[in-house]
C-alpha positions in Angstrom: 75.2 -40.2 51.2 72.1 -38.0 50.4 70.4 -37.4 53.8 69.1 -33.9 52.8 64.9 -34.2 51.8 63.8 -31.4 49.4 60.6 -30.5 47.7 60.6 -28.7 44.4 57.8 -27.7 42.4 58.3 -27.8 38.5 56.3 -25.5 36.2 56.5 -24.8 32.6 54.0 -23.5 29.9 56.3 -23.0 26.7 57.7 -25.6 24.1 56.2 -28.9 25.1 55.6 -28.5 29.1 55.0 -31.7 30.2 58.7 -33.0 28.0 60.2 -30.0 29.4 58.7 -31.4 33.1 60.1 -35.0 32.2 63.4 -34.3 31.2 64.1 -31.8 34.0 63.2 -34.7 36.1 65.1 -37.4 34.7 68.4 -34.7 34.6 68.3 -33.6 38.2 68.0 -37.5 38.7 71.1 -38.3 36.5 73.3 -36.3 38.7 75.3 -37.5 41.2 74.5 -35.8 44.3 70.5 -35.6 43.7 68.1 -38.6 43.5 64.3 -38.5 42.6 62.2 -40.4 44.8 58.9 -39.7 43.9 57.2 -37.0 41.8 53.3 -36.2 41.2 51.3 -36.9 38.5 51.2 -33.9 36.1 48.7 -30.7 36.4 47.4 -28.2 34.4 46.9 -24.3 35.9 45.6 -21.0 34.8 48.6 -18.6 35.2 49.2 -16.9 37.9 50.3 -13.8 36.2 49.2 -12.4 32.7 46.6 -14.1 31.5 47.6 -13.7 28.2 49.5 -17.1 28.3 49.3 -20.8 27.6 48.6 -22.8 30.8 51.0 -24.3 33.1 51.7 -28.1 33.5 52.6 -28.6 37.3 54.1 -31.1 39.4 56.4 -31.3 42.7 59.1 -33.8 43.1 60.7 -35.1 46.3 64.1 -35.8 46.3 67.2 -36.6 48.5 70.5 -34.8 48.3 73.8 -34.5 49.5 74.0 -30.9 48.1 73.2 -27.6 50.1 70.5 -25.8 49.5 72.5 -23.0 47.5 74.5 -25.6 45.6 71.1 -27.2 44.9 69.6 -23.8 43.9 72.7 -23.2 41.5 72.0 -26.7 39.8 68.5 -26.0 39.4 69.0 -22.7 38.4 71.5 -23.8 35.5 69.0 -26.7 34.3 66.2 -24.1 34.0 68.9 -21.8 31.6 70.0 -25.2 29.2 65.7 -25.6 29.0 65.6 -22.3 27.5 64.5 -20.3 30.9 65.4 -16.3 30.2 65.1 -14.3 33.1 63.9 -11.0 31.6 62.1 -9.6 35.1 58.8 -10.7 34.5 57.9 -11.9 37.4 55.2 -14.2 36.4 55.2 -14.5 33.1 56.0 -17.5 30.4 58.8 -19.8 30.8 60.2 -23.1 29.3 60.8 -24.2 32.9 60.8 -23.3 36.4 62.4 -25.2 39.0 61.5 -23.7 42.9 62.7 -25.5 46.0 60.1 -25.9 48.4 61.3 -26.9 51.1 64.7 -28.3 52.1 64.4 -30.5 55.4 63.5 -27.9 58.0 65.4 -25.1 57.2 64.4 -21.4 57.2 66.3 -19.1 54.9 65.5 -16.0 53.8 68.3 -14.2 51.6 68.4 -12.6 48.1 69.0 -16.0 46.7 66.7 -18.0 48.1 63.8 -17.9 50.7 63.0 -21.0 52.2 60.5 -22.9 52.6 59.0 -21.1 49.7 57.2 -17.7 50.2 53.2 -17.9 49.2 53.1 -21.7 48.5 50.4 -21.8 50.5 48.0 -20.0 48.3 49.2 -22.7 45.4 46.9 -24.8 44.8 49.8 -26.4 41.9 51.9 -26.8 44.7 49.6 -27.5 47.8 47.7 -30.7 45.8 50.8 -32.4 43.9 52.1 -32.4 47.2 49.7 -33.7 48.9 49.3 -36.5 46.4 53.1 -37.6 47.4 53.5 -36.5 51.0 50.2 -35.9 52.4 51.2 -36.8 56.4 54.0 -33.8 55.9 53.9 -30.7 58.4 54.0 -27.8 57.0 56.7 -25.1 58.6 54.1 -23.1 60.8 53.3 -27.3 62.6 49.8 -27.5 60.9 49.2 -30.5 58.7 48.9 -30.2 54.8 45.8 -31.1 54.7 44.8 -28.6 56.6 46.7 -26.1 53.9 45.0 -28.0 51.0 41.7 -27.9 52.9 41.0 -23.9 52.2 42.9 -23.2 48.5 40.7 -22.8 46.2 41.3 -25.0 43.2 40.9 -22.5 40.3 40.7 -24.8 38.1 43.5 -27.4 38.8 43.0 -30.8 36.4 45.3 -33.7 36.7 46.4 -35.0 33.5 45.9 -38.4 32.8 49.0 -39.6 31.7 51.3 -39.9 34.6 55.2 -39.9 34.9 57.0 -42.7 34.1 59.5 -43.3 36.7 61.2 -46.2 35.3 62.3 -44.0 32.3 63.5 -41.5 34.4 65.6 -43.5 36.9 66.8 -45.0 34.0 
């Protein structure tokens, strides 16, 4: 039974982006402990890092679970590595694909591994609006409402693409 509700936010800005975004859906939806339920539309971002890279395509996907968050973390880890992801210490640099939980029901963690619910997402404004667009009455870990949250980022720049996810392909 998957009774566990997690947020992660998917980001890529190398080969292709928004496939790269698409098929990391429709994989973490193939497997058998993790379904989908809804996922934003796509956005484009100015990196957060060196700006001497191509944009980032943006969205964040709810999903349920029967996993914990470290097995989860480990599968999203390994999906990131078969897209192509190197982790070569740059922080914020380029990547094929990046995969960060947001949240995971309530829980607070803070280890090496993992930190949750996800340090600084409220300065993201590719985080903070493709959530709102698929859970806007959600409150946020310190009790205030997203909308408040979304309220005071600044968009730098944020566009929605106008083509959005098909679903039906990838619960298919």
């Amino acid at each position: 039974m998957m009774s566990d509700n997690v947020f992660i936010g998917l980001g890529s800005n190398l080969s292709q982006p928004s496939e790269q975004l698409k098929s990391a859906l429709k994989e973490l939806h193939q497997h058998s402990q993790i379904c989908v339920q809804r996922c934003s539309h796509l956005y484009k971002s100015a990196p957060m890092g060196p700006k001497d890279q191509p944009d980032y395509v943006n969205a964040v996907c709810y999903l349920t679970t029967s996993l914990s968050p470290l097995e989860l973390l480990d599968i999203l880890q390994a999906l990131e590595a078969s897209h192509g992801r190197e982790r070569l210490g740059n922080k914020w640099g380029p990547r094929t694909l990046d995969l960060d939980m947001l949240m995971f029901n309530d829980l607070r963690i803070n280890t090496e591994r993992l930190t949750l619910p996800h340090y600084g997402m409220q300065d993201r404004e590719f985080v903070l609006v493709p959530l709102f667009e698929i859970a806007p009455d959600i409150i946020m870990h310190d009790g205030k409402k997203l909308a408040a949250w979304v309220s005071k980022c600044s968009l730098n720049g944020l566009q929605r693409l106008p083509d959005p996810i098909d679903f039906e392909s990838i619960a298919s």
